[in-house]
C-alpha positions as CSV (number, residue, x, y, z in Angstrom):
1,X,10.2,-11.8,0.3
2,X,10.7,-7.7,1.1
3,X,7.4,-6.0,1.0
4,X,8.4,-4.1,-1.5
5,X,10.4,-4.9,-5.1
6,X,10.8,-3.0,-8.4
7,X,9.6,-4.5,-11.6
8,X,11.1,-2.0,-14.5
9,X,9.6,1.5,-13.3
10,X,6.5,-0.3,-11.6
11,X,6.9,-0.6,-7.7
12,X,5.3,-3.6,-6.1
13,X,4.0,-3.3,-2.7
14,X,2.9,-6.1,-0.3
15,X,0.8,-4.8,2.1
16,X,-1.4,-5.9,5.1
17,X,-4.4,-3.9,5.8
18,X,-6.0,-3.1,8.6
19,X,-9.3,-1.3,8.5
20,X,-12.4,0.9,10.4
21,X,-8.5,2.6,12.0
22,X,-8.4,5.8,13.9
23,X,-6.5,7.4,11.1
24,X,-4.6,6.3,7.4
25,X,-0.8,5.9,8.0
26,X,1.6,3.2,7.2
27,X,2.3,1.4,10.6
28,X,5.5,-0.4,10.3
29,X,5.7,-3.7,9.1
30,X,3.4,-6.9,10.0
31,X,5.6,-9.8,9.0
32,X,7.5,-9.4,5.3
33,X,4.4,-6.9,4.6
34,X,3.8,-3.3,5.1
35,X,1.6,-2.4,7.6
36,X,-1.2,0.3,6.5
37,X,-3.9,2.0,8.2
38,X,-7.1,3.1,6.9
39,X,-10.3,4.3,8.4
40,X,-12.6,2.8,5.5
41,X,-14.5,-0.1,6.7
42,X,-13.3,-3.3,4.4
43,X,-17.2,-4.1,2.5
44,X,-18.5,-2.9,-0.3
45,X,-14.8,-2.2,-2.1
46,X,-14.2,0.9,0.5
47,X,-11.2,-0.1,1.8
48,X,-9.7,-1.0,-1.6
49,X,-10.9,2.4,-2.7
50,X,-9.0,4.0,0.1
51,X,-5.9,2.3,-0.4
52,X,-5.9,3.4,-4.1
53,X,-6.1,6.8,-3.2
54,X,-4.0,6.9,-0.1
55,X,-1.5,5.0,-1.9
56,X,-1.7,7.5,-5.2
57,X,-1.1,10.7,-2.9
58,X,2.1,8.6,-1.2
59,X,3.3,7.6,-4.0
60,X,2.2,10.9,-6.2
61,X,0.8,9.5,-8.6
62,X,-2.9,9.4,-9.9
63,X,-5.1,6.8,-8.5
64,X,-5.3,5.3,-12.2
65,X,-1.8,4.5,-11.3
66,X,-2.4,2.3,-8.4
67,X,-3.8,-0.9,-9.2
68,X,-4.4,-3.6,-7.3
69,X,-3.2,-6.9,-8.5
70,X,-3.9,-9.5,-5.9
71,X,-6.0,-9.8,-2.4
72,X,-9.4,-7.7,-3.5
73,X,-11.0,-9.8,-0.6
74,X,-8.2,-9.9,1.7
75,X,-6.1,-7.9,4.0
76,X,-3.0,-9.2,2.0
77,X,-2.7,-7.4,-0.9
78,X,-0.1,-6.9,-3.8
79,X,-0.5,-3.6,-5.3
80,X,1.3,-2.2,-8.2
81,X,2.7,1.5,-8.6
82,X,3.4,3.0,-11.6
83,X,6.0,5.0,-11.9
84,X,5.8,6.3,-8.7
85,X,7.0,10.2,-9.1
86,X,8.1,10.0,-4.9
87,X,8.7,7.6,-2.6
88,X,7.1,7.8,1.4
89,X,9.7,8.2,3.9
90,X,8.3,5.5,6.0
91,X,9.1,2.8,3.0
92,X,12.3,3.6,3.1
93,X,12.8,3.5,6.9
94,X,11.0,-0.1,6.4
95,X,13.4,-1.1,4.1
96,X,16.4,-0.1,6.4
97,X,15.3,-2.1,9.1
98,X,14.0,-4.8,7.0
């Protein structure tokens, strides 16, 4: 499995979180998942939150076009991008050395 695949003009994004972080960033990748970094702590839906909008300014798109379709209680998590309008330079260095 990549950590990323298309689906029509929806992008699908495996990702491993890891939260309370210094700073939001992708970080490489953490098995056949893309690493991302986010300062929200991971209760009360904060982290999912962030990643919705972190992932909407990436991806430029807005944060009604993130959704998050597996993993609400997890640090896996499948999230789905439609129609991303721009794609983050460090996804495409992932998928080089992938």
């Amino acid at each position: 499995m990549s950590h990323f695949h298309w689906d029509g003009h929806d992008l699908i994004l495996h990702c491993h979180l890891q939260p309370k972080a210094s700073a939001n960033a992708f970080a490489g990748l953490h098995g056949d998942r893309i690493k991302i970094r986010l300062t929200a702590p991971p209760v009360d839906g904060k982290a999912n939150a962030l990643l919705q909008a972190f992932l909407a300014t990436a991806f430029a798109v807005s944060k009604q076009h993130v959704c998050l379709e597996a993993g609400h209680q997890s640090r896996q998590k499948r999230v789905r991008i439609k129609d991303p309008q721009s794609l983050p330079t460090e996804l495409a260095l992932t998928a080089r050395s992938s």
